[in-house]
C-alpha atoms as one frame of an Amber mdcrd trajectory, in Angstrom:
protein
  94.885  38.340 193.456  97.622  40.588 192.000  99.029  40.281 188.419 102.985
  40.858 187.694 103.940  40.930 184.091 107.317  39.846 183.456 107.474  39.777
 179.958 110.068  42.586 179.508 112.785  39.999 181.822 112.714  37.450 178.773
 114.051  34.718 180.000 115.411  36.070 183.065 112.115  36.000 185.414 113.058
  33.466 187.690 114.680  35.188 190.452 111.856  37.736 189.932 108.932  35.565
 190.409 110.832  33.981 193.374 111.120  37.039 195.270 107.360  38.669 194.251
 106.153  34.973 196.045 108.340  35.991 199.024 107.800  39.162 199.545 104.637
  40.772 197.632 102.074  38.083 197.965 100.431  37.460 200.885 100.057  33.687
 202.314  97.087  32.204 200.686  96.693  35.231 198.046  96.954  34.140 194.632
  99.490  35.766 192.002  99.252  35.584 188.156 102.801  35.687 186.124 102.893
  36.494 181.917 105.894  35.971 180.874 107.688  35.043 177.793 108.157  31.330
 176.888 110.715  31.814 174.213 111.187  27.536 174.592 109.017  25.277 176.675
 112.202  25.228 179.009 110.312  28.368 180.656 107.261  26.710 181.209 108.692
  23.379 183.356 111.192  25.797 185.204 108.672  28.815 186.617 106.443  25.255
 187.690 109.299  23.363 189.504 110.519  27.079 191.035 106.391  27.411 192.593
 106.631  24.008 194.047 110.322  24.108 195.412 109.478  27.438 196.948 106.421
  25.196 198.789 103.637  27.294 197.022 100.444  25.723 195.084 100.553  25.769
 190.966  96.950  26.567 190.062  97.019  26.510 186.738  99.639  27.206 183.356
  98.465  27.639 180.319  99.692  29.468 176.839  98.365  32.906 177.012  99.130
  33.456 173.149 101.962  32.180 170.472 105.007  34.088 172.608 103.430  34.185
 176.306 102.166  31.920 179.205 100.855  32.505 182.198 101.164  30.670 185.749
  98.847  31.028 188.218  99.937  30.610 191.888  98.843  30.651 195.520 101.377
  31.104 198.014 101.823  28.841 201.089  99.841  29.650 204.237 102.134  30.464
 207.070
């Protein structure tokens, strides 16, 4: 399980958490994003960007009044 804080992107972690899912995470390892929700726009986008990519959504949740965090296992090979 690895953690990736993408606050300091804003609004611009998308591509980010794409490519971590690609490239750091191992299949069937789990990843945890924080990021900024800014509007709930955030929230139904990073979802819909874990299951287009073909990876498991294991939970989203509001981490505090400005952040959320996704939790994520990546497809087994």
């Amino acid at each position: 399980m690895k953690r990736f804080d993408l606050r300091h992107l804003k609004d611009a972690f998308y591509d980010r958490m794409g490519e971590i899912m690609d490239r750091e995470i191992e299949p069937g390892e789990v990843a945890i994003f924080l990021f900024e929700i800014g509007d709930f726009s955030a929230v139904q986008r990073s979802a819909d960007l874990i299951k287009d990519q073909g990876h498991e959504l294991l939970n989203s949740l509001k981490f505090n009044e400005a952040d959320w965090t996704v939790v994520a296992r990546r497809k087994r090979a």
